[in-house]
C-alpha positions as CSV (number, residue, x, y, z in Angstrom):
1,X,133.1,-99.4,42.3
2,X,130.6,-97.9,39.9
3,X,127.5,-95.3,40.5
4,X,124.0,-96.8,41.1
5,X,121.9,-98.4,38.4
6,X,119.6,-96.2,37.2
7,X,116.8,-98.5,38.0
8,X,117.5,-98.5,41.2
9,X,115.4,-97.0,43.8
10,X,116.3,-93.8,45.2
11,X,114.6,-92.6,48.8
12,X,114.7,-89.2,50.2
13,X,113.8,-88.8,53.7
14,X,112.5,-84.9,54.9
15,X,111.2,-83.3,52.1
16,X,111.6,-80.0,53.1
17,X,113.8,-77.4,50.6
18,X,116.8,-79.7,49.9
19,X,115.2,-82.7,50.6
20,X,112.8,-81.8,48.0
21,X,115.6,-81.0,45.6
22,X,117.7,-83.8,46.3
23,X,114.8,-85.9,45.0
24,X,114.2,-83.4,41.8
25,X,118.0,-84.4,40.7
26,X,118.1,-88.1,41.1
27,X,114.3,-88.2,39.7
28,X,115.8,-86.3,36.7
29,X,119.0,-88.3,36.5
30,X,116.6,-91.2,36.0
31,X,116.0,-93.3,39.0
32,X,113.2,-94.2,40.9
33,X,112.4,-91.9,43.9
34,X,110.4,-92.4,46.8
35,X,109.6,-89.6,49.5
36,X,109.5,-89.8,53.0
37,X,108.8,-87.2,55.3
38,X,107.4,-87.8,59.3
39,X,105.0,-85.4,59.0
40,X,101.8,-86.9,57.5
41,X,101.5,-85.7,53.7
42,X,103.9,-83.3,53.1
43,X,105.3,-86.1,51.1
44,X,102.6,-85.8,48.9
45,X,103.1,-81.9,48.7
46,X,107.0,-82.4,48.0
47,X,105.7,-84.5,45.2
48,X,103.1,-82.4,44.0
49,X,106.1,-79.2,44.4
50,X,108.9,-81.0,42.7
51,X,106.4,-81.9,39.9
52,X,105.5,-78.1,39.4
53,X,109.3,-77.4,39.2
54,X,109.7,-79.8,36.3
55,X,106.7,-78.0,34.6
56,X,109.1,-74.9,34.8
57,X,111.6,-76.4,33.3
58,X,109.8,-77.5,30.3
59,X,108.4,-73.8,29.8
60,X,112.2,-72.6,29.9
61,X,112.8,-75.4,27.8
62,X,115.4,-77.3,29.6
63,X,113.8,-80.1,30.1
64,X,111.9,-81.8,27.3
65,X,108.1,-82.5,28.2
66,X,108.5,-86.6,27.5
67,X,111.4,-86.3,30.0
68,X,108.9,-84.4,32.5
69,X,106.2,-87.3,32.2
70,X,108.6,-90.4,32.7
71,X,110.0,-88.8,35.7
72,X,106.3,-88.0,37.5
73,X,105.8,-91.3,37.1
74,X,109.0,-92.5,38.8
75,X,108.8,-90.4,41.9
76,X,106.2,-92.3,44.9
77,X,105.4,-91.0,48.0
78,X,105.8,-93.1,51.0
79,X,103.6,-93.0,53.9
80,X,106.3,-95.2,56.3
81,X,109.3,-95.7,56.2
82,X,108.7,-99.9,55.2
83,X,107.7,-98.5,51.7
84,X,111.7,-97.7,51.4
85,X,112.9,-101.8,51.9
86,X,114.3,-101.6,48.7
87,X,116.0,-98.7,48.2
88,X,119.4,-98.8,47.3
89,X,120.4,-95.7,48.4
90,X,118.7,-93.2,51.2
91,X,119.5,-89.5,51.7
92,X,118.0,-87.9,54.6
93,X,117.8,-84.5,54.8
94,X,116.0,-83.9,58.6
95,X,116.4,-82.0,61.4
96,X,119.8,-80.5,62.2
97,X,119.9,-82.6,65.9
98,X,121.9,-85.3,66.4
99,X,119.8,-87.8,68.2
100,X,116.8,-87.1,65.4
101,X,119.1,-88.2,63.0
102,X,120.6,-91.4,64.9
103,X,117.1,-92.7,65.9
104,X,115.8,-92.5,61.9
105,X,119.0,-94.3,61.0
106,X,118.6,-97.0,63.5
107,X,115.1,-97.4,62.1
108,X,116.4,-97.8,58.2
109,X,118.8,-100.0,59.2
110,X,116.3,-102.3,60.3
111,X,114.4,-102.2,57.3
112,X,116.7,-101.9,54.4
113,X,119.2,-104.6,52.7
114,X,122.6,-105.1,54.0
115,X,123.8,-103.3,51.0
116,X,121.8,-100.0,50.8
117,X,123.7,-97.0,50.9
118,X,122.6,-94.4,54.0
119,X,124.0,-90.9,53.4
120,X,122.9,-88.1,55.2
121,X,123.1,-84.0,54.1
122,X,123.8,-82.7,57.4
123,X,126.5,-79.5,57.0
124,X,127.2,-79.0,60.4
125,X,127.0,-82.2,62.8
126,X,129.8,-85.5,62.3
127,X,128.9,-87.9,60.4
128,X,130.9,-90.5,62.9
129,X,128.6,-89.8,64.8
130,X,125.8,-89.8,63.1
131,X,126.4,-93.3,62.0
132,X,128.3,-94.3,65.1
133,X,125.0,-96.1,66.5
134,X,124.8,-98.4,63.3
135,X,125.6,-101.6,63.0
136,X,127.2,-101.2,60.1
137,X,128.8,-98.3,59.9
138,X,130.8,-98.6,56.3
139,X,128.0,-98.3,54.3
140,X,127.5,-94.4,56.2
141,X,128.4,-91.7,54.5
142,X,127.8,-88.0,53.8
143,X,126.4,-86.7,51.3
144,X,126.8,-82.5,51.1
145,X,124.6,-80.6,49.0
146,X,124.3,-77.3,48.8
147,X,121.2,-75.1,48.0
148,X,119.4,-75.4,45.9
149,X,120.6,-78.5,45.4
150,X,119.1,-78.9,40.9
151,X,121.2,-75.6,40.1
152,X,124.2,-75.7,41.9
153,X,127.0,-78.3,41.1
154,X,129.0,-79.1,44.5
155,X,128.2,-81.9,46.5
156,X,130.6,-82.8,49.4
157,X,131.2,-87.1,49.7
158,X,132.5,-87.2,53.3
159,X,133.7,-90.0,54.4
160,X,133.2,-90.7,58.4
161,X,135.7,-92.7,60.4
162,X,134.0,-96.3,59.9
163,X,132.9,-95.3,56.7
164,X,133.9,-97.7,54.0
165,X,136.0,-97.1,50.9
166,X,133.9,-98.6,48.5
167,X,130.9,-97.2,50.2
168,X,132.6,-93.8,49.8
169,X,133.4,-94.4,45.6
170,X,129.7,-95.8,45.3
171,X,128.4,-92.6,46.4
172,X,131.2,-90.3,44.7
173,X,130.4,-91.7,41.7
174,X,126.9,-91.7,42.2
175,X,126.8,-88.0,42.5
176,X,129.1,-87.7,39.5
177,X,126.3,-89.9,37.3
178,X,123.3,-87.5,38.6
179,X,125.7,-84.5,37.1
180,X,127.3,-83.2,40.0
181,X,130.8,-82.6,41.1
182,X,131.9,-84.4,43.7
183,X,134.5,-83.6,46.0
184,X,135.9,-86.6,48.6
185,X,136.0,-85.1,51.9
186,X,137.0,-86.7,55.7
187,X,135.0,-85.9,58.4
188,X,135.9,-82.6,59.7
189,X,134.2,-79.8,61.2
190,X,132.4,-78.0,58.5
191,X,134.1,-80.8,55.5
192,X,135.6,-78.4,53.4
193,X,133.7,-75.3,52.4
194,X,131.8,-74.3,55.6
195,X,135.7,-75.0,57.2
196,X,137.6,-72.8,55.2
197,X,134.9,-70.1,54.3
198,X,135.0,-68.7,58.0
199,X,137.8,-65.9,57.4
200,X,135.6,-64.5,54.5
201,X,133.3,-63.4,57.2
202,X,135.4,-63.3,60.1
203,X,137.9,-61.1,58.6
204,X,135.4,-58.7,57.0
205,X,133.5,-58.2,60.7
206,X,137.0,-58.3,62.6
207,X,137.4,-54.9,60.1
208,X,134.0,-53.6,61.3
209,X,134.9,-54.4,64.7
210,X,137.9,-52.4,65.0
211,X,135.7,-49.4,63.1
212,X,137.8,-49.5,60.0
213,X,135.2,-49.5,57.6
214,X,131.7,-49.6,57.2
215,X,129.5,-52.9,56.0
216,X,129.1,-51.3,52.6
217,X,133.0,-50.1,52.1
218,X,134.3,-53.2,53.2
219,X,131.2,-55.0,50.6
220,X,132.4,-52.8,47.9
221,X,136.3,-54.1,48.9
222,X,135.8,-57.3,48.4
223,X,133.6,-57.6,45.3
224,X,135.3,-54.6,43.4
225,X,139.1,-55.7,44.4
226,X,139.1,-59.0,45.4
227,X,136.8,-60.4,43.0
228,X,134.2,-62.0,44.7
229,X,130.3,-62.2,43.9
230,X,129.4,-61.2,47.4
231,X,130.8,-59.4,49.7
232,X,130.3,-60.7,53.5
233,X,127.8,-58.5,54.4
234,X,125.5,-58.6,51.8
235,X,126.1,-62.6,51.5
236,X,125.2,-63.1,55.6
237,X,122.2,-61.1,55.1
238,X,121.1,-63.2,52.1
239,X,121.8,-66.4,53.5
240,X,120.6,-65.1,57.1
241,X,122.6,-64.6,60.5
242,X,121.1,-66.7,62.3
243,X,122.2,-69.3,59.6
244,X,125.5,-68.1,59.6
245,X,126.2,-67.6,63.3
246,X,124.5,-71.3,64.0
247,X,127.2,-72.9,61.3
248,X,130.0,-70.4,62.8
249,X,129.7,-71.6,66.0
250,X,129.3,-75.2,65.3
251,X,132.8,-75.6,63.5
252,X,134.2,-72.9,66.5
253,X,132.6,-75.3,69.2
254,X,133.8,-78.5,67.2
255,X,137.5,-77.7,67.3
256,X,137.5,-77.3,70.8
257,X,137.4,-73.4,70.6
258,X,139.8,-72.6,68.3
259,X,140.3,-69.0,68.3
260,X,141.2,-69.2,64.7
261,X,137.3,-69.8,64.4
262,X,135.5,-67.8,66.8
263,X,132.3,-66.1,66.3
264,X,131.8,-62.4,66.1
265,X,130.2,-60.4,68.7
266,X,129.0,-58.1,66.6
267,X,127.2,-60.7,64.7
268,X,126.0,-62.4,67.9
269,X,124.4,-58.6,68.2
270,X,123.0,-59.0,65.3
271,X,121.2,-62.0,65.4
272,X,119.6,-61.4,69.3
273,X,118.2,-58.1,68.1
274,X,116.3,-60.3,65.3
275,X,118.1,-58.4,62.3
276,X,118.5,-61.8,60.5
277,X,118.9,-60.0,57.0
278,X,116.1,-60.4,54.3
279,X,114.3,-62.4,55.6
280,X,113.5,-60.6,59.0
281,X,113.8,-57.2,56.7
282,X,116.7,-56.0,58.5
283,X,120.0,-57.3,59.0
284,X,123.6,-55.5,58.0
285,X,121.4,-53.6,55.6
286,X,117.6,-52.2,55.7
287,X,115.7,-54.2,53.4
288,X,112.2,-53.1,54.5
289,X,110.7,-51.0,51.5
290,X,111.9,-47.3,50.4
291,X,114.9,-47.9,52.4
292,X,118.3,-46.7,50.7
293,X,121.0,-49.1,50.1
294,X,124.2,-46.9,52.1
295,X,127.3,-46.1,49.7
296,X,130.6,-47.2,50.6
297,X,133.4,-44.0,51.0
298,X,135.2,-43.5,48.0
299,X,137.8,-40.7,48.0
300,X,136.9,-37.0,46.9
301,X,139.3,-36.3,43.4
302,X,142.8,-35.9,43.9
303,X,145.4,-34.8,41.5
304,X,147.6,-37.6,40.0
305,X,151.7,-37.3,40.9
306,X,153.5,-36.5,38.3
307,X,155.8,-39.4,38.9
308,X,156.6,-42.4,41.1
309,X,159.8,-43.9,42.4
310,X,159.9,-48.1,42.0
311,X,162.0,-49.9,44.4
312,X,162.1,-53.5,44.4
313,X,158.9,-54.1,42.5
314,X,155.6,-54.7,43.3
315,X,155.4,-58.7,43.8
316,X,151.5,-59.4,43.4
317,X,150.9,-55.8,42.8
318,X,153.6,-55.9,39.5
319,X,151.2,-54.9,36.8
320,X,150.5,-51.7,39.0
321,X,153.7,-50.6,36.9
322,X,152.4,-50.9,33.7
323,X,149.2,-49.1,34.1
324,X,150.7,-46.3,35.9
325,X,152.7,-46.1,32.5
326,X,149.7,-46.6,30.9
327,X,148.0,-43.6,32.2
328,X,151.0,-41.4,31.5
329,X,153.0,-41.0,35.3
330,X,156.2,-41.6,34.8
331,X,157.6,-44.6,36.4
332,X,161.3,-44.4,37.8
333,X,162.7,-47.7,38.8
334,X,165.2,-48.3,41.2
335,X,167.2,-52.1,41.6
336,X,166.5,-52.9,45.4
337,X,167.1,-56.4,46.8
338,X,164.7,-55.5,49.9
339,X,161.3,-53.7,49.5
340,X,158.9,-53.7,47.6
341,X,157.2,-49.8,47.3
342,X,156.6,-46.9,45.3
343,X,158.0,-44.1,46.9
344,X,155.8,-40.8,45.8
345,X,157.0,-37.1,45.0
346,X,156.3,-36.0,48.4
347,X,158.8,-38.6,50.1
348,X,156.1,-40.7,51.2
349,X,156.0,-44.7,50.4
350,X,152.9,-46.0,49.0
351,X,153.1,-50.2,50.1
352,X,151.2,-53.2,49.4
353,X,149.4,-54.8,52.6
354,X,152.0,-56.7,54.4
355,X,150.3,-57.2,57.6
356,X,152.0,-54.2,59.3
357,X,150.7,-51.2,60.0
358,X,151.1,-47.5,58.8
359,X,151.2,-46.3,62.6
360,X,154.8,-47.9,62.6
361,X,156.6,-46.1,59.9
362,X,157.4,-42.8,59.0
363,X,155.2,-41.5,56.2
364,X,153.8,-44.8,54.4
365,X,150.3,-45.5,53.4
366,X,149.2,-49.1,52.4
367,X,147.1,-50.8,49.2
368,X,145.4,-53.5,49.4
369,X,145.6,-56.9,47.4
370,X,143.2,-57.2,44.0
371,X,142.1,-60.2,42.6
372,X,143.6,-57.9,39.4
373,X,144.3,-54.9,39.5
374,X,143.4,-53.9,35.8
375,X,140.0,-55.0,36.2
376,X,139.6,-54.0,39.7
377,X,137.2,-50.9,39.6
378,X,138.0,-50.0,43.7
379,X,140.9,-49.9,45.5
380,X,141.3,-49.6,49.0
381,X,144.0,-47.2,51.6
382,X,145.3,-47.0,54.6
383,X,146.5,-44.7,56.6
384,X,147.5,-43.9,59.8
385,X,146.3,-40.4,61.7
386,X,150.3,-39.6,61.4
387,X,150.4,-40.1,57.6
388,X,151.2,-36.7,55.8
389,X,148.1,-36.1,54.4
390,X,150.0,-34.9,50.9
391,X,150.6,-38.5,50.6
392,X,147.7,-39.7,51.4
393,X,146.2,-37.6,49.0
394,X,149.2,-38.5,46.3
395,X,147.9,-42.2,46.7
396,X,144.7,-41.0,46.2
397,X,145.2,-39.7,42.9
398,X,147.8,-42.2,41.8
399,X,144.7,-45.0,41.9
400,X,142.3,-42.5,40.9
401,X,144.6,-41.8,37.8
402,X,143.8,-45.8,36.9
403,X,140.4,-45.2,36.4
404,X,139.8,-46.7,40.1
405,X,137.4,-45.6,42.7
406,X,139.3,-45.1,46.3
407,X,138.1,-46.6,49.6
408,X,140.5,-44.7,52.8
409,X,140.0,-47.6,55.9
410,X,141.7,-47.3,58.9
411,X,144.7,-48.2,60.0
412,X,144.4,-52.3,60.2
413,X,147.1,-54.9,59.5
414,X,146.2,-56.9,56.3
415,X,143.5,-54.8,55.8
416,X,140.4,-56.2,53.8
417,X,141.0,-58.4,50.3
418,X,144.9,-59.6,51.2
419,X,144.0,-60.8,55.3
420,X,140.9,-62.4,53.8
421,X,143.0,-64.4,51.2
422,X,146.0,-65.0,53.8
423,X,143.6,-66.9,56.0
424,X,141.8,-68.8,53.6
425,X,145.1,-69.8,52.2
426,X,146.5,-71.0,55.3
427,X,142.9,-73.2,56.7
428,X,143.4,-74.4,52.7
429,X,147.0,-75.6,53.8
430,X,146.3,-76.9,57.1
431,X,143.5,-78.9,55.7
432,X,145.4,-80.9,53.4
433,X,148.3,-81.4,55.7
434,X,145.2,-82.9,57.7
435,X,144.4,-85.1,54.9
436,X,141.0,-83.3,55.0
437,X,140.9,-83.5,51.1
438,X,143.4,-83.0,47.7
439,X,144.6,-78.8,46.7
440,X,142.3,-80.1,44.1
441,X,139.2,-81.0,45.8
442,X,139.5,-77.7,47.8
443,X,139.9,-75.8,45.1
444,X,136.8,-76.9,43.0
445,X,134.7,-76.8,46.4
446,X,135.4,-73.2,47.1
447,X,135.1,-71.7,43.6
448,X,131.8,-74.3,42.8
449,X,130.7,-74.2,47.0
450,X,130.5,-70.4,47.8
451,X,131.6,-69.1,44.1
452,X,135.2,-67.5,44.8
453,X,137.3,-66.1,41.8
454,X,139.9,-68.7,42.6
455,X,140.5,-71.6,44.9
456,X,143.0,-70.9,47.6
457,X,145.7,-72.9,46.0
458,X,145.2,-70.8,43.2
459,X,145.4,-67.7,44.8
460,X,148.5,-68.7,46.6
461,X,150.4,-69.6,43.4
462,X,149.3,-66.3,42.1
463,X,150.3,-64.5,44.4
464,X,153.5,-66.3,45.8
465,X,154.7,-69.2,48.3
466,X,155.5,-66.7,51.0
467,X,152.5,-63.9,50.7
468,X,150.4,-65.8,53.0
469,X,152.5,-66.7,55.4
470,X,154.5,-63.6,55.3
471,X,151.3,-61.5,56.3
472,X,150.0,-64.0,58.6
473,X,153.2,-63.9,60.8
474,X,153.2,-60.0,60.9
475,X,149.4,-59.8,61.8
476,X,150.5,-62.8,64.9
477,X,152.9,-60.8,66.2
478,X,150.6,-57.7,66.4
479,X,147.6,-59.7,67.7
480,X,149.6,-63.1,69.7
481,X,145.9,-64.4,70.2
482,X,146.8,-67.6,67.7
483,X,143.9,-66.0,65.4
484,X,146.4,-65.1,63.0
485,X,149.2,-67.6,63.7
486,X,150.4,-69.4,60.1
487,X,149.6,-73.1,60.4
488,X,152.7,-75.4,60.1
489,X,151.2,-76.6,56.8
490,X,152.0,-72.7,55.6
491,X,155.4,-72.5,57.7
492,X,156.7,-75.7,55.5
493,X,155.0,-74.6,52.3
494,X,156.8,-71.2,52.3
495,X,160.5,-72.4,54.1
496,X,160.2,-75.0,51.4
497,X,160.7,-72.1,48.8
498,X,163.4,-70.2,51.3
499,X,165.5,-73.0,51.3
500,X,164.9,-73.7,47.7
501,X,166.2,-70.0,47.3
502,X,169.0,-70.1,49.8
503,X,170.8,-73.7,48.0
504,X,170.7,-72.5,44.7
């Protein structure tokens, strides 16, 4: 099954922001597009908009001004929704409300051929049943993308339960011709990127919660260690809480309650008090003007050790070894089958997140995970009110010594970057194992859908088959809740390896 002809007719009903810029990239792939919206003459408007947006890309010259006249003159408003009877394919992109959605559908399907293609961009309700009213259900499908829908690449292809195969390859292929990169997708609560984003923000306010670390520490974690653009914060504010929550609670609500999805309170807080983020002026941050930006806590200067003790090695953490060399502490290595820690002059063990605590040990304070620890710029401690406080401060130095700025959080298990990973590793897992979509798929959606350093499959080859798991199953026993339970996709991933180990 091939993509649509390029002279085939293209409708896009709602022409609000994505609506308007799901029209701007099929106009400029090269069909004909016609736009619908209920409310009399905004069509025209989207029209008018989407026109003024291809004048910008002319100035920035990347779009040549030949290219900008032919595709004017393909795009039509429609004043009903008769005008669309020949359409091959219609996107809507209405109301987020179920029965607004049916009733349109029902109405298209009595006015288009037997073989248009109806796709709808909803990112939070089913599309079963969406197109369960239909009469012809196979030729349903969704059609995911994300804003602003010209710039960024992802579009999710979900296929509903009655959805069609071929109806399914038209539109993957479809999105694929318009320049896109199309990921196939079942019909799951929140497909695949709104689904296994939710620990990046429910891990980062779970810290908050437990008055570990501050919005901007925790900000600083993630984007300075773990790698990512945003950190949760920051990224909720920008795309709004309200938003956020709303999406939140739809996939927590759709899975029955799953407590491995539940909303934050703190959040819920948030958005009743009408700090949406920048839109409302105020969210996690003040936006409104003069207002300071708050600094995460990094560490007052320590002095370096003069040396460390290596038992075991470092797993993830490895290169740690080399640039502790590197900035002239002596490394002294021990061969140990069990344990992986440096143990510093003062007898204290410095150890990478596991998903235990510091409260339960002697004298040990914890690291977190980094996307890469040469290029991290911050790294983040823990420690609990027990620690000695020379090894604390040893730690301090040793990270300081690497040219890295020191965060001190309290005493969580998993702390920020390597909990955050952990669970979007294991929802990764459990979603193919759900035959949700491919390791590939998943991967290209979350580095392309919300712009992580790495897919979760590649983080978990990275960092090991039994990281994930290994800090999941520590964090369960400390909190039995079933938050933090490893999925049976991540038990059988990492026993694979076990009993790999064990017959060889």
């Amino acid at each position: 099954m091939t993509a649509l002809d390029l002279s085939s007719p293209v409708a896009v009903v709602g022409t609000g922001t994505m609506g308007q810029g799901i029209a701007q990239v099929a106009l400029v792939a090269g069909h004909p597009v016609r736009l619908y919206d209920a409310v009399p003459g905004r069509a025209r408007d989207a029209a008018e908009a989407i026109g003024a947006r291809l004048d910008r890309l002319v100035e920035k010259g990347r779009l040549s001004a030949g290219a900008r006249d032919a595709a004017r003159a393909r795009v039509t408003p429609a004043d009903g929704l008769a005008e669309l009877a020949d359409c091959a394919l219609v996107v809507e992109a209405v109301l987020e409300r179920l029965d607004v959605k049916q009733r349109l559908f029902g109405e298209l399907e009595e006015i288009v051929a037997e073989d248009c293609l109806l796709a709808t961009n909803t990112s939070s309700l089913s599309v079963t049943a969406i197109g369960g009213a239909l009469r012809h259900p196979g030729r349903f499908v969704g059609l995911h993308f994300f804003n602003p829908a010209p710039l960024l690449p992802l579009v999710e292809v979900v296929s509903g339960f009655a959805t069609d195969f071929t109806s399914a390859t038209r539109a993957y292929e479809t999105a694929r011709a318009w320049g896109k990169t199309p990921v196939a997708c079942a019909d799951t609560p929140g497909f695949i990127v709104n689904r296994i984003a939710r620990p990046f923000y429910a891990e980062a306010f779970a810290v908050y919660e437990a008055q570990a670390a501050d919005p901007a520490t925790i900000d600083a974690v993630l984007r300075e260690s773990g790698g990512f653009k945003m950190g949760a914060f920051e990224l909720t504010d920008l795309i709004g809480q309200d938003v956020n929550e709303s999406v939140t609670h739809s996939v927590w609500q759709s899975f029955f309650q799953d407590v491995r999805f539940t909303p934050s309170l703190a959040q819920r807080r948030l958005v009743e008090s009408g700090r949406l983020g920048r839109k409302s002026g105020r969210g996690w941050y003040d936006y409104t003007e003069g207002a300071e930006r708050p600094e995460p806590h990094t560490a007052d200067k320590e002095r370096p050790p003069a040396h460390v003790v290596a038992e075991g090695g470092l797993g993830p953490a490895a290169e740690l070894l080399t640039l502790i060399r590197e900035a002239g502490i002596e490394v002294r290595e021990e061969d140990e089958n069990e344990g992986t820690r440096l143990v510093l002059p003062g007898g204290g063990d410095l150890v990478l997140a596991d998903g235990q605590t510091s409260a339960e040990f002697r004298d040990v304070v914890y690291f977190d995970l980094a996307l890469d620890y040469r290029a991290a710029t911050r790294v983040a401690l823990s420690a609990s009110p027990d620690t000695s406080p020379r090894t604390l401060a040893e730690a301090t130095g040793l990270f300081q010594a690497l040219g890295k700025d020191v965060s001190v959080i309290g005493d969580v298990p998993g702390m920020i970057v390597a909990r955050t990973v952990a669970r979007i590793i294991d929802l990764a897992h459990d979603a193919v194992a759900k035959g949700v979509a491919t390791e590939e798929d998943i991967d290209t959606a979350m580095r392309l859908g919300v712009n992580y350093p790495l897919g979760p499959f590649e983080w978990g080859r990275r960092l090991g088959r039994d990281f994930a798991f290994d800090i999941l199953d520590e964090m369960h026993e400390r909190d039995p809740s079933g938050r933090y339970a490893p999925s049976l996709a991540l038990y059988r991933h990492a026993y694979a390896n076990d009993r790999r180990e064990s017959t060889s």
